[in-house]
DOPAKOL-790941 format. One record per residue (C-alpha): y negated, z negated, x negated; residue number from 0. Coordinates in steps of 0.05 Angstrom, whole numbers, m for minus. Layout:
N
      yy      zz      xx  num
       Y       Z       X  NUM
...
This chain:
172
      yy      zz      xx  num
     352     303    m235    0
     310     357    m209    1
     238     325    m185    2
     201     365    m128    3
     128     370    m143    4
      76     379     m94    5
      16     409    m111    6
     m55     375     m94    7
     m68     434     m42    8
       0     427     m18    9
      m3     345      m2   10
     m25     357      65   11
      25     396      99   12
      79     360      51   13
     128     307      90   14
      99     238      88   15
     133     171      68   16
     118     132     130   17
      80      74      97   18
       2      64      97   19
     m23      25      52   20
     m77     m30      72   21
    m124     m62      19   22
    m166    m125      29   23
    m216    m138     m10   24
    m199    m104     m72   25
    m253    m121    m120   26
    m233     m78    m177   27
    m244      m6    m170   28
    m186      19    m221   29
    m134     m22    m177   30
    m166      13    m118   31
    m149      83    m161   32
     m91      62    m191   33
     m58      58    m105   34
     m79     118     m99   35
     m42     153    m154   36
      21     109    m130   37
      m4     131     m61   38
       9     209     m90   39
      64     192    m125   40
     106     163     m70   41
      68     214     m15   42
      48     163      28   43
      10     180      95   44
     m60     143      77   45
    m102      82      45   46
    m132      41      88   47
    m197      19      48   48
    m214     m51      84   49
    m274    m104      78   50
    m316     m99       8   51
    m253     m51     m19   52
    m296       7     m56   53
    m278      83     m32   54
    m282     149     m60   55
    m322     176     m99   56
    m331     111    m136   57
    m328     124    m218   58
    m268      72    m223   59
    m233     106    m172   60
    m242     173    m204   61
    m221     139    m269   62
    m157     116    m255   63
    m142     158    m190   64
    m138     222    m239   65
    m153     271    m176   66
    m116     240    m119   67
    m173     209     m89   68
    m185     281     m77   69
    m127     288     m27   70
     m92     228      m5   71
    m122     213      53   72
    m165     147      70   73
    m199     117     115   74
    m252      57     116   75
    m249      m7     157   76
    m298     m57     170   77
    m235    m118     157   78
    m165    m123     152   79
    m154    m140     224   80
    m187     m78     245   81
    m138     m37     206   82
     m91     m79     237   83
     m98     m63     300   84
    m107       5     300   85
     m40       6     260   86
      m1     m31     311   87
     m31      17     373   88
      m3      71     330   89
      64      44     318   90
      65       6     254   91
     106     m58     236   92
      57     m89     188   93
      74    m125     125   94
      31    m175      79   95
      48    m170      14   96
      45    m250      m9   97
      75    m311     m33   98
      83    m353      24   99
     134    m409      62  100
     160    m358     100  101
     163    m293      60  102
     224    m254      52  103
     248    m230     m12  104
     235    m149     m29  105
     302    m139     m42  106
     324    m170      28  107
     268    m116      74  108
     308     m85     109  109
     260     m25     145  110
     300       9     206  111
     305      81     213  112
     246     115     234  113
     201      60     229  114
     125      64     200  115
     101       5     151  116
      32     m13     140  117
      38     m48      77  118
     m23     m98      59  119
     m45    m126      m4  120
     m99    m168     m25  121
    m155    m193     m67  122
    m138    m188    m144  123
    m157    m266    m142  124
    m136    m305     m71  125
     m87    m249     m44  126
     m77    m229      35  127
    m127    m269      80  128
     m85    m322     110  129
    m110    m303     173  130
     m79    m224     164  131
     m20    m252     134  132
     m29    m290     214  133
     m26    m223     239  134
      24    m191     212  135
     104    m176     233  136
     128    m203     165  137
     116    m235      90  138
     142    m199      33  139
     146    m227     m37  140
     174    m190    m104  141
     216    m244    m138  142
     188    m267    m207  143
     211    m308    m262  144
     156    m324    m310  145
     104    m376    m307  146
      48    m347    m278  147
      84    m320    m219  148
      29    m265    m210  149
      33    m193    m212  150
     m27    m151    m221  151
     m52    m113    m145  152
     m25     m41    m159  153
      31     m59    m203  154
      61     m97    m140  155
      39     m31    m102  156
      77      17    m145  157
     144     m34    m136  158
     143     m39     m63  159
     126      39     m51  160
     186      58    m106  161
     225       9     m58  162
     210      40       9  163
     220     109     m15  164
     281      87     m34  165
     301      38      31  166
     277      82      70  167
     315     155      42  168
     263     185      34  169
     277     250      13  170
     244     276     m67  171
């Protein structure tokens, strides 16, 4: 298989998974990098750096980011439910990545054609607010079948990117 690689300088003008990626309350600044390499990796539009979530140029970002922080765009937002909003005016179904009553299984999202995903995740520790999980359209869980039942912030990142490039056709 042939893989397409866009340059840093060319990111900008490249074509753009539709997902944005929302992060509340991210303690750990090497997570916060580590989404935004998957962020590159998977071309997504932006990160959407929310509550005490560090931002660029912070030297655990640079650490694990590798260079990306450089070009995938972000912006900052005073909560969650900010980023929220202005998500939804723009046209995004939003989706809390967390273990709850009601979540659905990854393997059973079913994004439409043409629709944008905001996609949040949460603090290393206690996960998605329950009052964004409140807010948004749907629950999404990655099945698991060990005992701790708990996957590391940008590992579960990496997964459900991988899986909307590939729900959602987008083309590499």
């Amino acid at each position: 298989m042939k893989v397409n690689k866009t340059t840093a300088k060319d990111y900008e003008a490249a074509q753009k998974l539709p997902v944005r990626v929302v992060l509340e309350n991210i303690r750990s600044g090497l997570n916060v990098g580590a989404f935004f390499r998957s962020g590159d990796a998977f071309r997504i539009e932006s990160i959407e750096l929310c509550g005490y979530t560090v931002h660029p140029p912070h030297r655990d970002i640079l650490k694990s980011a590798l260079g990306s922080s450089e070009y995938v765009p972000w912006n900052g937002h005073e909560s969650a439910a900010a980023a929220i909003a202005s998500l939804r005016d723009q046209g995004f179904k939003i989706a809390a990545i967390e273990q709850t009553n009601s979540s659905i299984a990854l393997h059973d999202w079913q994004p439409a054609p043409g629709e944008s995903w905001a996609l949040v995740f949460g603090n290393e520790v206690r996960g998605v607010e329950s009052t964004t999980v409140d807010l948004c359209d749907t629950t999404i869980e990655i099945p698991q079948f060990g005992a701790k039942q708990s996957l590391n912030v940008s590992v579960c990142g990496g997964i459900l990117l991988w899986e909307a490039a590939r729900k959602m056709q987008f083309p590499y």
